[in-house]
C-alpha positions in Angstrom: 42.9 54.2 -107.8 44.2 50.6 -108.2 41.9 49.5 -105.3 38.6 51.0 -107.9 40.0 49.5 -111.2 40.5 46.5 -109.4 37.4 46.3 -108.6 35.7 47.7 -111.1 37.7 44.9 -112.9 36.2 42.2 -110.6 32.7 43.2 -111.3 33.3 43.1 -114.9 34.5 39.5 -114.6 31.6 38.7 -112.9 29.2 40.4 -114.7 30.6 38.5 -117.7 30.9 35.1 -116.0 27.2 35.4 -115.0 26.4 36.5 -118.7 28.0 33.6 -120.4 26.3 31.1 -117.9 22.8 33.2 -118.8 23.6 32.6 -122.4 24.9 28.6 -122.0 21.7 27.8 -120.1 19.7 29.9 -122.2 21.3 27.6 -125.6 20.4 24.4 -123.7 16.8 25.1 -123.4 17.0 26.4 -126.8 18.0 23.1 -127.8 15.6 21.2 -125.3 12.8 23.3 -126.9 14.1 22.4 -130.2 14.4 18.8 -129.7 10.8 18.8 -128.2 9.4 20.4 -131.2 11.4 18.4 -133.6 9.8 15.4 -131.6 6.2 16.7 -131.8 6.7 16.9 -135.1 7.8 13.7 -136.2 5.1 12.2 -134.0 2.8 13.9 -136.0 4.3 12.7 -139.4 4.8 9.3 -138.4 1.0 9.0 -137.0 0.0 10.4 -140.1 1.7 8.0 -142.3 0.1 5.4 -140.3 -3.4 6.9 -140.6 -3.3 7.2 -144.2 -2.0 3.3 -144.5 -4.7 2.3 -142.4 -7.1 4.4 -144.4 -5.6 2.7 -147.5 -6.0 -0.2 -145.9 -9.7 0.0 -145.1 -10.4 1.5 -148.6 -8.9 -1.5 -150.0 -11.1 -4.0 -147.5 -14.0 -1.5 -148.6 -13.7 -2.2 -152.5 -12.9 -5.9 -151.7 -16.1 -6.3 -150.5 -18.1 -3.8 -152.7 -17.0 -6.3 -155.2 -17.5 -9.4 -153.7 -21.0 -8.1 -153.5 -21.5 -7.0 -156.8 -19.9 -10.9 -157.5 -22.7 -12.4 -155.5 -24.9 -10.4 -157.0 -24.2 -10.9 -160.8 -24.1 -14.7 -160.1 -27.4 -14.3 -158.4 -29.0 -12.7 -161.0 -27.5 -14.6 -163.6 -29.1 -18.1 -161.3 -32.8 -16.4 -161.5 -32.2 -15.8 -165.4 -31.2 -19.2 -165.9 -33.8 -21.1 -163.4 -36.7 -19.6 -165.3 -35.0 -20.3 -169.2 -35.0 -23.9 -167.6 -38.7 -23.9 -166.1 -40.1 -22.4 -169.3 -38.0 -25.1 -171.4 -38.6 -28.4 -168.4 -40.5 -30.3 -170.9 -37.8 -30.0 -173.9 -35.4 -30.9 -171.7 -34.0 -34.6 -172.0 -32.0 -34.9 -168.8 -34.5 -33.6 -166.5 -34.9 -36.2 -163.2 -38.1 -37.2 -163.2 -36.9 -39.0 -159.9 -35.7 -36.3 -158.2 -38.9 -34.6 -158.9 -41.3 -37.4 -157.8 -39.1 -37.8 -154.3 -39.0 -34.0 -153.7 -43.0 -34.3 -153.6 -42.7 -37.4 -151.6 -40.0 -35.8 -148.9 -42.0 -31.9 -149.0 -45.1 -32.9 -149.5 -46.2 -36.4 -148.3 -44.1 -36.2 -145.1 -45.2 -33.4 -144.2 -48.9 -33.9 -144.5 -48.9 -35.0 -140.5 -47.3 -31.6 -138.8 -49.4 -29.7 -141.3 -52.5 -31.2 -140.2 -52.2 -30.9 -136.3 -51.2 -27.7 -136.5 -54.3 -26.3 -138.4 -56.7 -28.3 -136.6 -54.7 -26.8 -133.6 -54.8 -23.3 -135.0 -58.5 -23.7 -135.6 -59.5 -25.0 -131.8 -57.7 -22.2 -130.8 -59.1 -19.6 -132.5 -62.6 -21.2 -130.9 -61.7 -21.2 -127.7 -59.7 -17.7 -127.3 -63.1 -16.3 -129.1 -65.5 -18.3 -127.0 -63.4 -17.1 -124.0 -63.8 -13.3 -124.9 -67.6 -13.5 -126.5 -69.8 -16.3 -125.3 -71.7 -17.9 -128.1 -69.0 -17.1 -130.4 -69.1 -20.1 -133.1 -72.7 -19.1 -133.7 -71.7 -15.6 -134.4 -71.0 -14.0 -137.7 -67.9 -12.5 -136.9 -66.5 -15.9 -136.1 -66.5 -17.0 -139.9 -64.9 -13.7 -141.2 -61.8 -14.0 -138.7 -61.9 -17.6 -139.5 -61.6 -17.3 -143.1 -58.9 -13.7 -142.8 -56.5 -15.3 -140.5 -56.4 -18.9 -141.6 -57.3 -18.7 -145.0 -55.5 -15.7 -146.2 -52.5 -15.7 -143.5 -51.7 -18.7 -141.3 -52.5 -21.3 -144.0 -49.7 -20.4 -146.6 -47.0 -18.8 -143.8 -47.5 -21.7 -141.5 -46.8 -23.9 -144.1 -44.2 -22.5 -145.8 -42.5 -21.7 -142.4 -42.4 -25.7 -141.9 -41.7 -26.6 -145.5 -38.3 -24.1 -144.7 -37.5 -25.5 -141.7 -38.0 -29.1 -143.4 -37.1 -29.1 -146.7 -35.5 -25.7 -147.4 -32.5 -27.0 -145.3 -32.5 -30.4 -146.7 -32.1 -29.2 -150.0 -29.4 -26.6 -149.4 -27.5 -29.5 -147.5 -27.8 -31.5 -150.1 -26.9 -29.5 -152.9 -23.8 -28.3 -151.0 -22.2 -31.8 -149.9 -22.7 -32.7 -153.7 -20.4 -29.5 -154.6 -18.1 -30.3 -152.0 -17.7 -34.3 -153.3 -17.4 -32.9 -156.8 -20.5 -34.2 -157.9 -21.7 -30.9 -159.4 -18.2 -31.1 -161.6 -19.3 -34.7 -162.4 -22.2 -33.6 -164.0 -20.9 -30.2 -165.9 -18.3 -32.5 -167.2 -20.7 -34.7 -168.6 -22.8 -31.8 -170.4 -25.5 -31.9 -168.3 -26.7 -28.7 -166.7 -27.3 -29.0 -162.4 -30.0 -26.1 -163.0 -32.2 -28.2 -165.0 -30.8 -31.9 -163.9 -30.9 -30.5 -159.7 -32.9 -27.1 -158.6 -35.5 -27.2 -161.5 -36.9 -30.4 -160.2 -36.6 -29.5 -156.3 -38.4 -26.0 -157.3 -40.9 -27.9 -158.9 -41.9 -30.1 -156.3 -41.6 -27.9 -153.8 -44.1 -25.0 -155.3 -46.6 -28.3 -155.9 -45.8 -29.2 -152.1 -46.7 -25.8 -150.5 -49.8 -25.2 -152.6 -51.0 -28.5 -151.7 -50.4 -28.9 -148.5 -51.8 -24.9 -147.8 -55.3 -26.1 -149.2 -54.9 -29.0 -146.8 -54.0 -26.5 -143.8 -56.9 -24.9 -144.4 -59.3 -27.4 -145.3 -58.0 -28.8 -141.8 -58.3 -25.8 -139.6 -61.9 -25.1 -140.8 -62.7 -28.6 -139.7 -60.6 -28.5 -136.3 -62.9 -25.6 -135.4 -65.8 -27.2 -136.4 -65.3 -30.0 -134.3 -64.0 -27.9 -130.9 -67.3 -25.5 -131.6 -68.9 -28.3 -130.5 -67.9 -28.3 -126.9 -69.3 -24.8 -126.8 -71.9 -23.9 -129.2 -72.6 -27.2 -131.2 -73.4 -25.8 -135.4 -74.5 -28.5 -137.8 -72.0 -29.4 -140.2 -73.9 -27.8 -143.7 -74.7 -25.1 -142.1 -71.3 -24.4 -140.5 -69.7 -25.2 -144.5 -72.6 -22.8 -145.7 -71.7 -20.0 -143.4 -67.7 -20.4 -144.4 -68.4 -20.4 -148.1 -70.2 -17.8 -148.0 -67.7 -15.4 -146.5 -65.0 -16.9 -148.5 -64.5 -14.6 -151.7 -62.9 -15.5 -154.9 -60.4 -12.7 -153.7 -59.5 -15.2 -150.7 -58.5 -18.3 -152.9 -56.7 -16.5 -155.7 -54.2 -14.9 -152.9 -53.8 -17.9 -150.8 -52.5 -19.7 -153.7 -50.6 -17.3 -155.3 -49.1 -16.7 -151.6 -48.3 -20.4 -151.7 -46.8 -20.1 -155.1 -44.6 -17.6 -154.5 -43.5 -18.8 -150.8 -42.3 -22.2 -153.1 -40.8 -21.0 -155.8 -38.8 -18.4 -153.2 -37.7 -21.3 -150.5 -36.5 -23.3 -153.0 -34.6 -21.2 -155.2 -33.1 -19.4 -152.4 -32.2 -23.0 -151.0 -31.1 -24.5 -153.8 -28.6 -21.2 -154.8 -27.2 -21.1 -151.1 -26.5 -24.8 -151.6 -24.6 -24.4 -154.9 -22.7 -21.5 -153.3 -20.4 -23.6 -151.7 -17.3 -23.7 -152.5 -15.0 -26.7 -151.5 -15.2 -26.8 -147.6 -17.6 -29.0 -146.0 -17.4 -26.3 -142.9 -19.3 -23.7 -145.6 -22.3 -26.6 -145.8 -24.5 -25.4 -142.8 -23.2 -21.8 -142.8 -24.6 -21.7 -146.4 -27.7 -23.3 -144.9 -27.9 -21.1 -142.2 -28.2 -18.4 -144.9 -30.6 -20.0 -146.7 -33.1 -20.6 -143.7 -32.9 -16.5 -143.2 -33.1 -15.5 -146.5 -36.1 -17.5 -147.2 -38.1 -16.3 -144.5 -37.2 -12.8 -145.5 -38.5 -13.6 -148.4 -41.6 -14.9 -147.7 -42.4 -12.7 -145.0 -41.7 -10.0 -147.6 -43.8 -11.8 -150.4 -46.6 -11.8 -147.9 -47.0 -7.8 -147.2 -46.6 -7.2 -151.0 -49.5 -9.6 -152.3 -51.7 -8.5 -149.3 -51.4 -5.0 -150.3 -51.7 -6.1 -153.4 -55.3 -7.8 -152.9 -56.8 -5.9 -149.9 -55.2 -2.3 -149.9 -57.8 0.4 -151.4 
C-alpha cells in the first residue's frame, strides 16, 4: 500500500513537473510570437509614416512645379501681350534704338548673306545632279521645275534660312540679352523709365523678321540660279527659257507662303530669343542654359509654324 501511493505520488510529481515545463515553454513562445507580431506591426506603422511623408513630400515638389509653370507661363504670355502693344505703337515710341535696329539687320542679315548663298546654290546643284542621276535628261524635263519650285521655294528656302539665322543670331541675341540682366543693365534701364521691350527685343524682332524674309528671297533667287548653272554640265537650257519655265510653275500661292513662312520663322526666333535671354536671373551660369533653351524652342517653333501654314495653303 505505501509502495502504490508512493508511487502513484511520484507520477503525480512528475506529471506536474512535466506540465509546468509544457506551460513555461508554451508562455515563452507566446511571448516570442507576441513580440514578433508587435514587431511586424510597428514595421508596418513606421514604413507607413514614411510613405505618407514621402508622398507629402512629392506632392509638395509636384505643386512647386505646377506653379513654377503656371509662373513661366503668365510671364510668357504677359511678354507676347506686351511685344505686340510695343510693335503696334514702334513709331510713337521715343526711346526706340534706331541703332540697335540698323545693326541687328547688319549682324542677321548682311553677314549672313555669304552661308545663305552657297548653300542654295548648293541645294540647287544638288537637286540637278541626284535628278540627272535617277532620269537622264532631267533639267529639260517638266517635272524638274515643279520639284524645283516645291522644295526650294516653298520648303528649303525659308527653313534653311531660318535654321542659320537660329543658329546665328538666335543665340547671339539670347546671350546678349542675358549678360545685360546679369550686369544689371536691364535694371539700369527700368530705373531710368525706359522699357527693354520697346528700347531691346522690339528692335532685334524687327530686324530679324526683315533679315529672314530677305535673305529667303535671296535663297531662292540663288538656288534657281545654282541649278541653272550645274544643268549645264548635263543638259545645257538657255537662260529665258529656263526663267520662263520656273515662272510659269511658280503660283501666287508659292510666294504668299514662302514669305509668310519667313515672317513667322522671324518674329518666332526672335521673340523666343530675346524672352529666354531676359529670363535670366542673376547667374552668369543660367546665360547659355537659357540659350540652350532658346535654340530648341525656336526650332520647335518653326518646325511647327511650317506644318500649320502648309496645311494651311496646300491641304484640300
Amino acid at each position: 500500500m505505501w509502495c502504490r501511493t508512493n508511487t502513484f505520488s511520484g507520477k503525480t510529481s512528475l506529471y506536474t513537473n512535466f506540465a509546468r515545463i509544457f506551460i513555461r515553454n508554451l508562455k515563452t513562445r507566446a511571448f516570442i510570437l507576441l513580440k514578433y507580431f508587435a514587431f511586424t506591426i510597428s514595421f508596418f506603422y513606421f514604413n507607413s509614416i514614411d510613405l505618407s511623408n514621402t508622398q507629402r513630400k512629392t506632392s509638395g515638389l509636384q505643386l512647386t512645379v505646377i506653379r513654377q509653370k503656371w509662373d513661366s507661363a503668365v510671364y510668357a504670355i504677359s511678354f507676347i501681350f506686351e511685344v505686340l502693344q510695343k510693335i503696334f505703337t514702334f513709331h510713337k515710341e521715343r526711346n526706340i534704338s534706331t541703332i540697335v535696329l540698323i545693326r541687328q539687320i547688319l549682324f542677321t542679315g548682311y553677314e549672313a548673306v555669304g552661308i545663305i548663298l552657297l548653300m542654295a546654290v548648293s541645294i540647287g546643284g544638288i537637286i540637278i545632279i541626284e535628278g540627272n542621276a535617277i532620269l537622264p535628261g532631267f533639267p529639260q524635263s517638266k517635272i524638274f521645275y515643279n520639284i524645283l519650285v516645291s522644295v526650294v521655294t516653298r520648303e528649303l528656302g525659308c527653313l534653311l534660312t531660318a535654321f542659320i539665322i537660329i543658329a546665328r543670331s538666335g543665340t547671339a541675341i539670347a546671350t546678349e540679352l542675358g549678360n545685360m540682366v546679369v550686369n544689371k543693365e536691364i535694371d539700369a534701364l527700368l530705373s531710368f523709365g525706359i522699357s527693354p521691350v520697346s528700347y531691346l527685343v522690339v528692335p532685334r524682332i524687327f530686324g530679324v523678321v526683315i533679315s529672314i524674309v530677305t535673305l529667303s528671297l535671296y535663297f531662292n533667287a540663288a538656288a534657281i540660279i545654282g541649278a541653272w548653272l550645274i544643268s549645264a554640265f548635263f543638259a545645257p537650257v538657255n537662260l529665258p527659257d529656263y526663267l520662263y519655265l520656273i515662272f510659269s510653275e511658280l503660283t501666287i500661292k508659292d510666294i504668299a507662303s514662302s514669305v509668310l513662312k519667313a515672317f513667322s520663322f522671324g518674329f518666332a526666333a526672335a521673340s523666343i530669343a530675346s524672352y529666354q535671354g531676359l529670363r535670366v536671373n542673376n547667374a552668369s551660369t543660367e546665360v547659355p542654359q537659357q540659350t540652350i533653351k532658346a535654340v530648341v524652342k525656336s526650332l520647335t517653333a518653326v518646325i511647327l509654324l511650317d506644318v500649320i501654314i502648309t496645311v494651311l495653303f496646300y491641304f484640300s
